[in-house]
Residue frames as qw, qx, qy, qz and C-alpha x, y, z in Angstrom:
[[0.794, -0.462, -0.364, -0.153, -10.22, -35.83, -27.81],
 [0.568, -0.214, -0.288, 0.741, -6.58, -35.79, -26.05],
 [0.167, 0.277, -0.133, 0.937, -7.01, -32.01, -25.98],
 [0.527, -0.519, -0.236, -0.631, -10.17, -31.94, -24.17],
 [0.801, -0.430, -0.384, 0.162, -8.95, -34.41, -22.13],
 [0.420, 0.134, -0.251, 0.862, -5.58, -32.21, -21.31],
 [0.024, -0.482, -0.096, -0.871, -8.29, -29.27, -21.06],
 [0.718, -0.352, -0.593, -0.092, -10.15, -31.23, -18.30],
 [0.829, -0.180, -0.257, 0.463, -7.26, -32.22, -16.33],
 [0.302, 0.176, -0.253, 0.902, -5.90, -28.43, -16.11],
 [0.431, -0.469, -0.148, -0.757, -9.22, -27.29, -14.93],
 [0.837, -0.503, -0.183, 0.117, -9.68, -29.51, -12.25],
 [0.632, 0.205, -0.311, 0.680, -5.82, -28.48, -11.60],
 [0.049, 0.472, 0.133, 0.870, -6.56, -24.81, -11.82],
 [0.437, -0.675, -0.059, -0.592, -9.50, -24.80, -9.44],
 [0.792, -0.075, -0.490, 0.356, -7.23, -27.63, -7.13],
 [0.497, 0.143, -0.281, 0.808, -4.98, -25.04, -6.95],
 [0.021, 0.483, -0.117, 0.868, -7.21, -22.38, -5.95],
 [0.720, -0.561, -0.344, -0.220, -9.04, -24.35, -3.42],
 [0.759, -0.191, -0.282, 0.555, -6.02, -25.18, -1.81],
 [0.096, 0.342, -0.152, 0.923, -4.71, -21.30, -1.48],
 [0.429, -0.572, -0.118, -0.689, -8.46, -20.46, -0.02],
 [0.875, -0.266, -0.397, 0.076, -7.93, -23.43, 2.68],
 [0.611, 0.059, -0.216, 0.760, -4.38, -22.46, 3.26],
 [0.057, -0.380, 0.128, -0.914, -5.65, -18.32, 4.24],
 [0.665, -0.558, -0.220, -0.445, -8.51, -19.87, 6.40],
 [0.840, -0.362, -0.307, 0.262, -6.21, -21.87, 8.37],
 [0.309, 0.432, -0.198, 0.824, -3.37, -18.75, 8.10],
 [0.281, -0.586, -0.151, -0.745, -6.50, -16.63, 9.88],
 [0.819, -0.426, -0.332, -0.194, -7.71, -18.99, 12.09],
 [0.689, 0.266, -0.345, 0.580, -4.31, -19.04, 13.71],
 [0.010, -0.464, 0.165, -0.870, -4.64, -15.47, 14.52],
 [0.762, -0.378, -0.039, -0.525, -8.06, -16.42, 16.62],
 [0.807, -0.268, -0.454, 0.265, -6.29, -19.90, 18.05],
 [0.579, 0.026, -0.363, 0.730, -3.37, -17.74, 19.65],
 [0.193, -0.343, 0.159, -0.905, -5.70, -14.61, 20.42],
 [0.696, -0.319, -0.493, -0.412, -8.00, -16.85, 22.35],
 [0.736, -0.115, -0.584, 0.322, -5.79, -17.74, 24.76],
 [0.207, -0.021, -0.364, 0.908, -4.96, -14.28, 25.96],
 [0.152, -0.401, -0.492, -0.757, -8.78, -13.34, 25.73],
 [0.530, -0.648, -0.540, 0.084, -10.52, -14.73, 28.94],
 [0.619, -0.351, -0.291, 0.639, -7.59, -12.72, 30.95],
 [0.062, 0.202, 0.155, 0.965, -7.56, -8.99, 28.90],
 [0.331, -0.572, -0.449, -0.601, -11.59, -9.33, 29.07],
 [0.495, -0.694, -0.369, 0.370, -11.29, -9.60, 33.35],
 [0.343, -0.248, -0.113, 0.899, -9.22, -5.95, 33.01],
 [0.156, 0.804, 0.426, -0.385, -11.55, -2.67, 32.47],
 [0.150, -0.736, 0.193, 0.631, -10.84, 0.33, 29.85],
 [0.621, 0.694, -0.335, -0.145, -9.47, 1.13, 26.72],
 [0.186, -0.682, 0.706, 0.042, -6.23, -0.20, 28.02],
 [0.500, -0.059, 0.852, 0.144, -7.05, -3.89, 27.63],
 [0.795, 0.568, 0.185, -0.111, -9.07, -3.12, 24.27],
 [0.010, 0.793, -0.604, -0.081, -5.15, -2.04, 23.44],
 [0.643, -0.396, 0.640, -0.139, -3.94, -4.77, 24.88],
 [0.689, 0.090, 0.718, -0.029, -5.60, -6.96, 22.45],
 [0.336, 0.918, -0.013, -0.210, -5.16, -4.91, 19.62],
 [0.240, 0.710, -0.647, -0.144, -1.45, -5.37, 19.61],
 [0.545, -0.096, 0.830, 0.067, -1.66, -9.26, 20.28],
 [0.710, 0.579, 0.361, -0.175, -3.69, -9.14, 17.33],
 [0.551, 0.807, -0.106, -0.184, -1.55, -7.10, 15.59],
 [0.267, -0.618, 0.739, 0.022, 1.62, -9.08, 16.24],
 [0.756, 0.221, 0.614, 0.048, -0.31, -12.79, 15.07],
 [0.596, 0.763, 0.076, -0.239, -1.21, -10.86, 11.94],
 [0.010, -0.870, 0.472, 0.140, 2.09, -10.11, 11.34],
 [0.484, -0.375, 0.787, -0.083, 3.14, -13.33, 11.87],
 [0.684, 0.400, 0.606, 0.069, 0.74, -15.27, 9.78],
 [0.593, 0.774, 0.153, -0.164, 1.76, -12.79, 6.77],
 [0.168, -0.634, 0.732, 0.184, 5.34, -13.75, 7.08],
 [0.426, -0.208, 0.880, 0.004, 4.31, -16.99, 6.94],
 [0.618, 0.582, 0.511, -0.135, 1.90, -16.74, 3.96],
 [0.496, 0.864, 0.013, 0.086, 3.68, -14.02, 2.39],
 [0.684, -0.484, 0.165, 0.521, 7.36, -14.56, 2.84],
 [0.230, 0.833, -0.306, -0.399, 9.99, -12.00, 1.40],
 [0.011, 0.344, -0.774, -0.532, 11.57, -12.44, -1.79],
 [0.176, 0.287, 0.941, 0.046, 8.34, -14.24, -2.71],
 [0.422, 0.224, 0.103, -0.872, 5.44, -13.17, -4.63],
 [0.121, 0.320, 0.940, -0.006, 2.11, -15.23, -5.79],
 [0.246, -0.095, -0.331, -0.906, -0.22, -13.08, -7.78],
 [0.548, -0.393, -0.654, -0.342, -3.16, -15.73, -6.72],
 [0.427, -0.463, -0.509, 0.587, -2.56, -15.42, -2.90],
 [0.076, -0.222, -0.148, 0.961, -2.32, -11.71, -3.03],
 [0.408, -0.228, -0.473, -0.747, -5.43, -11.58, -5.44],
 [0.466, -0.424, -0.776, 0.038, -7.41, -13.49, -2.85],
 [0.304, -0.442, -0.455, 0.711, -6.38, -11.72, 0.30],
 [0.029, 0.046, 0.249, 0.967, -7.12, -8.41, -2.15],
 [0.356, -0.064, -0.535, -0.763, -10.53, -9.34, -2.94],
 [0.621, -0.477, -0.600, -0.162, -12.07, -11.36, -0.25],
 [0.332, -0.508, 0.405, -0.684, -12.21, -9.26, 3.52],
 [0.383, 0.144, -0.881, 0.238, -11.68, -11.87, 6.14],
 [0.519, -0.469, 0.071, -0.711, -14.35, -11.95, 8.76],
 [0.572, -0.122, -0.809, 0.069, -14.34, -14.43, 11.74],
 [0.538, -0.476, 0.012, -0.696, -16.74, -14.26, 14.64],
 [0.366, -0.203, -0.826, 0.378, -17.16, -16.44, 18.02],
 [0.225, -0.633, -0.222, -0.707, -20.17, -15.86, 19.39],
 [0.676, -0.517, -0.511, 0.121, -19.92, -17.23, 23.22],
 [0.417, -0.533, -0.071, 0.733, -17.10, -14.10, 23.90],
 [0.046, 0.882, 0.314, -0.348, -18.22, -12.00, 21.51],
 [0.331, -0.641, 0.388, 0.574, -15.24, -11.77, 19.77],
 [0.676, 0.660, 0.303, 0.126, -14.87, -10.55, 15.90],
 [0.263, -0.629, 0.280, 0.676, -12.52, -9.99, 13.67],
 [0.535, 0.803, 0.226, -0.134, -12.30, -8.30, 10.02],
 [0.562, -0.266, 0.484, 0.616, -8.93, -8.41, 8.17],
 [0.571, 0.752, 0.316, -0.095, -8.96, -6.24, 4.97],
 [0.572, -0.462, 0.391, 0.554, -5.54, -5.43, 2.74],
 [0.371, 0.911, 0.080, -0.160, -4.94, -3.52, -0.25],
 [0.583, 0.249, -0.107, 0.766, -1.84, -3.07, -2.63],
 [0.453, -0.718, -0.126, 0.514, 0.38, -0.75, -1.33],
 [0.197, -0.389, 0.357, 0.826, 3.24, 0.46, -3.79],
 [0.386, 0.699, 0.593, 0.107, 0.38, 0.98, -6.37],
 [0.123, 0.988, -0.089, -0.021, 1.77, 5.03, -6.60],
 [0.300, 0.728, -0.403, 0.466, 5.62, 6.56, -6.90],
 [0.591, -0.411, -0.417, 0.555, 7.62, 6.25, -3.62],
 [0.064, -0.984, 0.027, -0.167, 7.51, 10.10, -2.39],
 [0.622, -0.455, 0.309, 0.557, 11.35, 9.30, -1.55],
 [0.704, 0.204, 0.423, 0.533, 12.18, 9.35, -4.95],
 [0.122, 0.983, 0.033, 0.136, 11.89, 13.02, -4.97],
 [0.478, -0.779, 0.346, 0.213, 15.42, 12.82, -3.33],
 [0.667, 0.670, -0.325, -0.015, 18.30, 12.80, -5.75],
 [0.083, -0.625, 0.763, -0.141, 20.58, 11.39, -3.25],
 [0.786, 0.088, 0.551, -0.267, 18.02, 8.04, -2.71],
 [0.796, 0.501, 0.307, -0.148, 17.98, 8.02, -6.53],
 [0.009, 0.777, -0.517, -0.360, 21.35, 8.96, -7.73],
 [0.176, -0.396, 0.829, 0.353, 22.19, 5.31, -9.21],
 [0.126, 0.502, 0.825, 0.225, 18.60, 4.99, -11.09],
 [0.058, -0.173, -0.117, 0.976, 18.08, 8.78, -11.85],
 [0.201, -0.262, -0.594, -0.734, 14.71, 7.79, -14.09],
 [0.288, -0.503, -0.765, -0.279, 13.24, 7.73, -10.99],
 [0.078, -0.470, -0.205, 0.855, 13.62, 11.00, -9.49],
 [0.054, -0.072, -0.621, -0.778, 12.78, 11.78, -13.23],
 [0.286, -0.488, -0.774, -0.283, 9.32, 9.73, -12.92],
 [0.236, -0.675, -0.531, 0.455, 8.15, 11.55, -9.38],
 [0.089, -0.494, -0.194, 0.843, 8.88, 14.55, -10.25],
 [0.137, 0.044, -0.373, -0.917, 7.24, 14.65, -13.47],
 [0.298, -0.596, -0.741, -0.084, 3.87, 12.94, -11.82],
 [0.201, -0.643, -0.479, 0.562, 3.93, 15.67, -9.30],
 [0.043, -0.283, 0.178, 0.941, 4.22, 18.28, -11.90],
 [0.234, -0.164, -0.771, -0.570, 1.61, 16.68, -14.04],
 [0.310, -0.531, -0.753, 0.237, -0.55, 16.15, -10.71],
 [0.111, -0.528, -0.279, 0.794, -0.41, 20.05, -9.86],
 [0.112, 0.118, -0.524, -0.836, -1.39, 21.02, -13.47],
 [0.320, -0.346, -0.829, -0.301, -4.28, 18.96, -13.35],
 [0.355, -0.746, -0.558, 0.083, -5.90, 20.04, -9.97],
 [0.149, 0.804, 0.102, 0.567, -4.76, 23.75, -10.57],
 [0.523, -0.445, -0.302, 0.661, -2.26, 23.96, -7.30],
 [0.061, 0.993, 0.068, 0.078, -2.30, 27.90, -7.23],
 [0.005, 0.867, -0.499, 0.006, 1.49, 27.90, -6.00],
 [0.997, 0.031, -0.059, 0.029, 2.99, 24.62, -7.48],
 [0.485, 0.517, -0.530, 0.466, 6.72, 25.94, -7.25],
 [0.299, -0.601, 0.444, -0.594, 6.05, 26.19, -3.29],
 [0.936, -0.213, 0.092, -0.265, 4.28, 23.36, -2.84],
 [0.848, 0.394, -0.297, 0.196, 7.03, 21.74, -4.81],
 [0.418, 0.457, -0.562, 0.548, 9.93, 22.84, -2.38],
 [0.707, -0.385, 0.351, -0.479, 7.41, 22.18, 0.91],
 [0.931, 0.305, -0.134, -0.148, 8.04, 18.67, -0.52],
 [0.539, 0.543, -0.415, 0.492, 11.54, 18.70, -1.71],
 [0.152, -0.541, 0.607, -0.562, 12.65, 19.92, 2.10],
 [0.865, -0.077, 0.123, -0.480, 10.79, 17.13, 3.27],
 [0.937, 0.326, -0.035, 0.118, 11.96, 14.57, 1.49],
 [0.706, 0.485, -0.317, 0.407, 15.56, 15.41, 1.79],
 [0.609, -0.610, -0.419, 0.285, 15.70, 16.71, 4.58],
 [0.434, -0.125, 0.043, 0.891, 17.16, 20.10, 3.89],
 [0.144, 0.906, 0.256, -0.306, 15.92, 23.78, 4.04],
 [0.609, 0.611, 0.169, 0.477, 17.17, 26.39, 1.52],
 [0.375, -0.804, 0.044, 0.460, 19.65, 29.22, 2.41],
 [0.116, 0.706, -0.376, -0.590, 21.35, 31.66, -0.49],
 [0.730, 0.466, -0.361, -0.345, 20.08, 29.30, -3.30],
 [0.429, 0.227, -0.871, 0.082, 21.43, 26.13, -2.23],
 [0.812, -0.393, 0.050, -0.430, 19.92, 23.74, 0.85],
 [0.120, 0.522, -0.748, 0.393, 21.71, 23.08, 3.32],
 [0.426, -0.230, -0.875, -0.009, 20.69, 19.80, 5.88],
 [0.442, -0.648, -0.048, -0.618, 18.02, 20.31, 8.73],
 [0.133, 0.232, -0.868, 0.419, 19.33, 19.30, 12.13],
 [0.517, -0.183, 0.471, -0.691, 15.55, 18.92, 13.77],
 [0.811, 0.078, 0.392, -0.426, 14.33, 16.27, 12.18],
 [0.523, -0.066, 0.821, 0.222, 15.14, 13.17, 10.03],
 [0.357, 0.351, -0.288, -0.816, 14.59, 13.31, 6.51],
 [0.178, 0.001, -0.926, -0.333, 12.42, 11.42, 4.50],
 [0.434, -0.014, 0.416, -0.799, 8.81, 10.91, 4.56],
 [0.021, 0.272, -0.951, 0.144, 7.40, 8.06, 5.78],
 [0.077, 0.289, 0.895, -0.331, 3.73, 8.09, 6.33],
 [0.102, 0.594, 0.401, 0.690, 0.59, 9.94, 5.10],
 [0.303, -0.896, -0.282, 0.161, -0.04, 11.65, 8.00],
 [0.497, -0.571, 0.018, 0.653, 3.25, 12.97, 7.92],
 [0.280, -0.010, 0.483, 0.830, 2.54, 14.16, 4.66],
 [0.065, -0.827, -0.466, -0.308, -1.04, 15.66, 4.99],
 [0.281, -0.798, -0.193, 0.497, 1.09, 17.93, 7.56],
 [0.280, -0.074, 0.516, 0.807, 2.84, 19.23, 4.12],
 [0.071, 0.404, 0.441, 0.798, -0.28, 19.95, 2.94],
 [0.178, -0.814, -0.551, 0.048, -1.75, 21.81, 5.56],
 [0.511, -0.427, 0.139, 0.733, 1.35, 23.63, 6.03],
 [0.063, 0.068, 0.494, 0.865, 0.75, 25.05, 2.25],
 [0.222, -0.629, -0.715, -0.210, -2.91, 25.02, 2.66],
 [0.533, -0.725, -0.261, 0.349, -2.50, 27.23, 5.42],
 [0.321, -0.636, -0.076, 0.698, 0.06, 29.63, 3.89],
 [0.017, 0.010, 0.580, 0.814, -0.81, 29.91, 0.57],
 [0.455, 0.310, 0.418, -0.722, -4.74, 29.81, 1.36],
 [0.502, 0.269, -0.458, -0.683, -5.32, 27.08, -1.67],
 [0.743, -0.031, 0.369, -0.557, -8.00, 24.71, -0.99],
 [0.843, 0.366, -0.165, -0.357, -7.43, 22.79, -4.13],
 [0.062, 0.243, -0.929, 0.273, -3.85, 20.50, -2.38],
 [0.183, -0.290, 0.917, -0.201, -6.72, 18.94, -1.39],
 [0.813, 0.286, 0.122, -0.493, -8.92, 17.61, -3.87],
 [0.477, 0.535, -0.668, -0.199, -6.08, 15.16, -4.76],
 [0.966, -0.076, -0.195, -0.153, -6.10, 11.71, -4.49],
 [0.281, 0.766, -0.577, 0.044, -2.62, 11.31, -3.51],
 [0.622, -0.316, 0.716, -0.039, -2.56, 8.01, -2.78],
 [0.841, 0.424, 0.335, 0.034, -3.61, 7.01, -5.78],
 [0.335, 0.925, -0.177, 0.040, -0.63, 8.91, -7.23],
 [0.050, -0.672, 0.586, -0.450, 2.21, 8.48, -4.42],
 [0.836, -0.316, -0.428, 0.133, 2.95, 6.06, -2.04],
 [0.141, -0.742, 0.253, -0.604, 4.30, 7.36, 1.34],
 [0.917, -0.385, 0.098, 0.016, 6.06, 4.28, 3.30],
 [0.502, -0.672, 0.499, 0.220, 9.65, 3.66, 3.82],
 [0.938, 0.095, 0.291, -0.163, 11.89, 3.05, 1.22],
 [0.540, -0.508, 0.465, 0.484, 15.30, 2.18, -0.15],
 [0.208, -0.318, 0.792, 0.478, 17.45, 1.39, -3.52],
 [0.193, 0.074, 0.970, 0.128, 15.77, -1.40, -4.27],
 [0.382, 0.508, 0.643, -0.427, 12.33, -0.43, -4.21],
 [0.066, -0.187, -0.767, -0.610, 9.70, -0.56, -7.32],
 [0.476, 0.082, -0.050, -0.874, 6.36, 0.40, -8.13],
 [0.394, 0.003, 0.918, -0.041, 4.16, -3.04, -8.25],
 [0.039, 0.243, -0.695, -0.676, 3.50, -3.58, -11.74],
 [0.079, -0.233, -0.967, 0.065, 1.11, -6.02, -11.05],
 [0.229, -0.839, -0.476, 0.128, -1.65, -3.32, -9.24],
 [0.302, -0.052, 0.125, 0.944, -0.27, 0.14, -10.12],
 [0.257, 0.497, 0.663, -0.497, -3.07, 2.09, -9.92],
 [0.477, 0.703, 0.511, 0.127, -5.17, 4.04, -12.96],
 [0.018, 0.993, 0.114, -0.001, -4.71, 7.31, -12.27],
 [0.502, -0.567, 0.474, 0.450, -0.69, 6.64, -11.78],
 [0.497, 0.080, 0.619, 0.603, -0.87, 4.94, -15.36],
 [0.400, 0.803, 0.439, 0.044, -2.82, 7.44, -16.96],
 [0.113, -0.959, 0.172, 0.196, -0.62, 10.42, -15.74],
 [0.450, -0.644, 0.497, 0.369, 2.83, 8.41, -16.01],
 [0.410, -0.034, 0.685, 0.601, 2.30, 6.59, -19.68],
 [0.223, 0.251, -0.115, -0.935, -0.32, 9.76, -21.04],
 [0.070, -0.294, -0.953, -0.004, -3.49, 7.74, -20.97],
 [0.564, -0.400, -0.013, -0.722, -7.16, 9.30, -20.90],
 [0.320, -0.033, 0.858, -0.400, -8.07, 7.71, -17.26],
 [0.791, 0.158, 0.177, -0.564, -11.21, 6.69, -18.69],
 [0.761, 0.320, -0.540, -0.162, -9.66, 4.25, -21.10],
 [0.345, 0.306, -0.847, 0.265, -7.43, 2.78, -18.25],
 [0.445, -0.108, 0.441, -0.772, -10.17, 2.76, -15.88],
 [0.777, 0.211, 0.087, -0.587, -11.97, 0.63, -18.31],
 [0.652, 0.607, -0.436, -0.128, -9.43, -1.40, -19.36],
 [0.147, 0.564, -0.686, 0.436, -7.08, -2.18, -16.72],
 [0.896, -0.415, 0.043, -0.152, -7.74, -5.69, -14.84],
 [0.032, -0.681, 0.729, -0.066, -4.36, -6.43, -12.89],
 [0.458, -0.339, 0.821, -0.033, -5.24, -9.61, -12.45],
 [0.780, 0.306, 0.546, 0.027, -5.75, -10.73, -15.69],
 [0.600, 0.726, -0.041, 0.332, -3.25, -8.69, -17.65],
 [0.631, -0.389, -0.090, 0.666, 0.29, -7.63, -17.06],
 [0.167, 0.763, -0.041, -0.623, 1.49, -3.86, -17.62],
 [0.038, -0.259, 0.661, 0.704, 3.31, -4.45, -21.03],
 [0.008, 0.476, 0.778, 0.410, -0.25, -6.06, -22.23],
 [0.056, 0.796, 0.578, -0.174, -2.21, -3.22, -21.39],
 [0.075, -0.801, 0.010, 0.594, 0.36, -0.95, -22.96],
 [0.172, -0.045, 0.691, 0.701, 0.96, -2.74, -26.00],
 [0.248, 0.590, 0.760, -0.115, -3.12, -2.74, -26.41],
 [0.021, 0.937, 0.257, -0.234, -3.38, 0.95, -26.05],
 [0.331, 0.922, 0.160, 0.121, -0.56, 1.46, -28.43],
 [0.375, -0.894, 0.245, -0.011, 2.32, 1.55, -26.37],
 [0.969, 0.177, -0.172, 0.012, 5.37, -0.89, -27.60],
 [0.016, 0.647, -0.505, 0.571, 8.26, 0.83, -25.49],
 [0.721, -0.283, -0.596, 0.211, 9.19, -2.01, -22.81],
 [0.104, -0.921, 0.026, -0.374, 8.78, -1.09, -19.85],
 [0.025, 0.708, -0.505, 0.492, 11.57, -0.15, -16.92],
 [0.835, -0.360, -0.408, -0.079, 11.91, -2.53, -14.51],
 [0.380, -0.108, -0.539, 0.744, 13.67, -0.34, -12.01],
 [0.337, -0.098, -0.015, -0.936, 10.75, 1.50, -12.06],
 [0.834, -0.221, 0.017, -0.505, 7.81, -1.33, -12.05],
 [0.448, -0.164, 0.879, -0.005, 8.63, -5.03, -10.37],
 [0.328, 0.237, -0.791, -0.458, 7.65, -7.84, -13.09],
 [0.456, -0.218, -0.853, 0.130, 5.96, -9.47, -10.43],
 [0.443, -0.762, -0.226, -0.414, 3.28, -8.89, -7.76],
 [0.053, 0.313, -0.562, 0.763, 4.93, -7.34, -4.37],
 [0.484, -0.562, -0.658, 0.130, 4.34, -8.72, -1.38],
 [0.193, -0.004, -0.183, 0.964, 3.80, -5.38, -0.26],
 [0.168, -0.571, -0.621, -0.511, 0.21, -4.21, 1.28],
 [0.329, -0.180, 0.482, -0.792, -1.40, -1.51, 3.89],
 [0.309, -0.236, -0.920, 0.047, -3.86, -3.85, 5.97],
 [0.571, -0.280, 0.186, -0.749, -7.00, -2.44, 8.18],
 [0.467, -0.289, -0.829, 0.108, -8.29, -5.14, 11.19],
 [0.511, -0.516, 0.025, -0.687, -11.19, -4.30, 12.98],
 [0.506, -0.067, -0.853, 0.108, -12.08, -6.30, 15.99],
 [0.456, -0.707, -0.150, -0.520, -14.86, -6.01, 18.74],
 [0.337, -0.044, -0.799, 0.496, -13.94, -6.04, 22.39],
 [0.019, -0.512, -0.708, 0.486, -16.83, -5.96, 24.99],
 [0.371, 0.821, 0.431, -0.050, -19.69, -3.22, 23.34],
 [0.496, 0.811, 0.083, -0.299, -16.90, -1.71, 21.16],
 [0.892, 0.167, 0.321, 0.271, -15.13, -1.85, 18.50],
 [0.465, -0.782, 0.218, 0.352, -11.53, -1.13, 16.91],
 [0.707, 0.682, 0.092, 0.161, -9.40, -0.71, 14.33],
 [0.470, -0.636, 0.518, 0.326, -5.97, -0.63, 13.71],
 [0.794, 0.600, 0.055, 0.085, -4.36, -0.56, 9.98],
 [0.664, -0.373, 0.529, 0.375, -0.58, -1.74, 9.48],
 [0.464, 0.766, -0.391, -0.215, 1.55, -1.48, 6.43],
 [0.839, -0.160, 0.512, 0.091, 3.45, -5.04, 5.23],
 [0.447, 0.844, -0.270, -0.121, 6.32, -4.98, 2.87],
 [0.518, 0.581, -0.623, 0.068, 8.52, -8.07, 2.05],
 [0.749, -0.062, -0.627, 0.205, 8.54, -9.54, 5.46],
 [0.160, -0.002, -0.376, 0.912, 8.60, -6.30, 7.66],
 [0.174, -0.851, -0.482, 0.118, 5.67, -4.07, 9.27],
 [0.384, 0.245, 0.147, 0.878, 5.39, -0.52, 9.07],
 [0.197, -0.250, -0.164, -0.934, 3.31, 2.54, 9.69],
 [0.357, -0.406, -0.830, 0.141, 1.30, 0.48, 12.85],
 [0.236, -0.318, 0.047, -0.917, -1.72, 3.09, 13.87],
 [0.149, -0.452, -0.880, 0.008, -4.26, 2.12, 16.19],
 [0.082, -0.459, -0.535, -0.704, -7.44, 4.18, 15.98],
 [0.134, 0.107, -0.762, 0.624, -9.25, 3.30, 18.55],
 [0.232, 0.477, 0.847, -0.037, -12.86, 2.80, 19.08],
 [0.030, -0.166, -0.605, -0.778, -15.15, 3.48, 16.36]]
């Protein structure tokens, strides 16, 4: 009887707790709309794209703001981030017309494409180790035709350095390190383009890679690592991990001890914990159209801020 009653009493807790979170992201949101409201009458009196801009980056500046303040760094909260994951914000006003659409995704779910650099990784070499043996494993699978090229289109990239009598020396034009996926679909047109092989792009490589800024410190997020990463990186048929794999109701070591796996795993390689670390997409309508702008968010910083423009 006491255990039912205990069992009660955490259930009512349990769903307390998650009422309270869903409250707590409406009022986060709502925020965004109190403080974009104000500048709204005034942008809508100006003509153009310019003021759909305009309001674009006020938006994207609240956002920002409220995900400091929901998601602060050095903090993570598997139940927050599972929400925001899984429910697409939508909030509408219908006397100005104004809407907005908040959607967010893990981010480090792939490798860091830094970690191809041995200078980034020199004091945690397993994880030059790990990239480079996903990208080798990644070209084998979707038959690259010239995987040693691709491989050093990459490499120069990433390190910033071009080769010259068997060694590679630094490049003075351009900062190394790559930072974005655009800057890294120009890698694969570049090869696409001189090696004439179509198949660079039947890869997922996001689902593989990640391609945002990053240091030392940085980790893969255990928590939401994606399939196709764990299939390739701990020799998984995807189908099993596909079918298997619910981040938010198992951690990695239980879904590798299931399948067999009893090797702990690396925790300079995956965080133990969910990363506050996601790429975001906000739509929003101004007068008869509508925008979009999608933002990387990592620890307490912004990143990789694109606006689109109208859709």
């Amino acid at each position: 009887m006491i255990l039912l009653e205990l069992s009660f009493i955490m259930d009512k807790r349990k769903k307390g707790i998650a009422l309270f979170i869903t409250l707590l992201v409406i009022a986060s949101i709502l925020s965004i709309v109190a403080v974009s409201f104000s500048y709204l009458e005034k942008v809508q009196k100006d003509a153009g794209a310019t003021s759909a801009i305009i309001q674009g980056n006020l938006l994207y500046k609240n956002t920002i703001t409220v995900l400091k303040r929901f998601f602060p760094a050095g903090e993570g909260n598997i139940d927050k981030l599972s929400l925001i994951y899984s429910m697409p914000l939508m909030l509408t006003e219908g006397k100005s017309g104004f809407m907005l659409n908040l959607e967010c995704k893990p981010l480090m779910i792939g490798v860091p494409i830094a970690w191809i650099d041995p200078e980034l990784t020199k004091n945690a070499p397993e994880k030059k180790t790990l990239a480079q043996e996903v990208l080798n494993s990644i070209m084998d699978l979707y038959e690259i035709q010239e995987p040693n090229h691709l491989d050093e289109l990459i490499y120069q990239e990433v390190t910033g350095k071009r080769p010259r009598n068997n060694e590679y020396e630094p490049r003075l034009e351009q900062k190394k390190g790559i930072i974005s996926k655009q800057q890294f679909g120009r890698i694969l047109l570049d090869y696409r383009l001189r090696y004439d092989d179509a198949n660079v792009y039947k890869v997922p490589w996001e689902r593989y890679f990640n391609f945002t800024e990053t240091d030392e410190r940085s980790t893969i997020d255990g928590s939401y690592l994606s399939p196709e990463l764990i299939s390739i990186a701990f020799d998984i048929p995807i189908e099993i991990v596909q079918d298997g794999w619910i981040p938010e109701e198992m951690s990695l070591s239980q879904f590798l001890q299931e399948n067999g796996i009893s090797t702990p795993v690396n925790k300079k390689l995956y965080s133990a914990k969910a990363l506050n670390a996601m790429h975001c997409e906000q739509t929003y309508a101004y007068k008869e159209g509508h925008y979009k702008f999608n933002f990387d968010y990592i620890n307490g910083r912004s990143a990789n801020f694109e606006l689109d423009g109208q859709q």
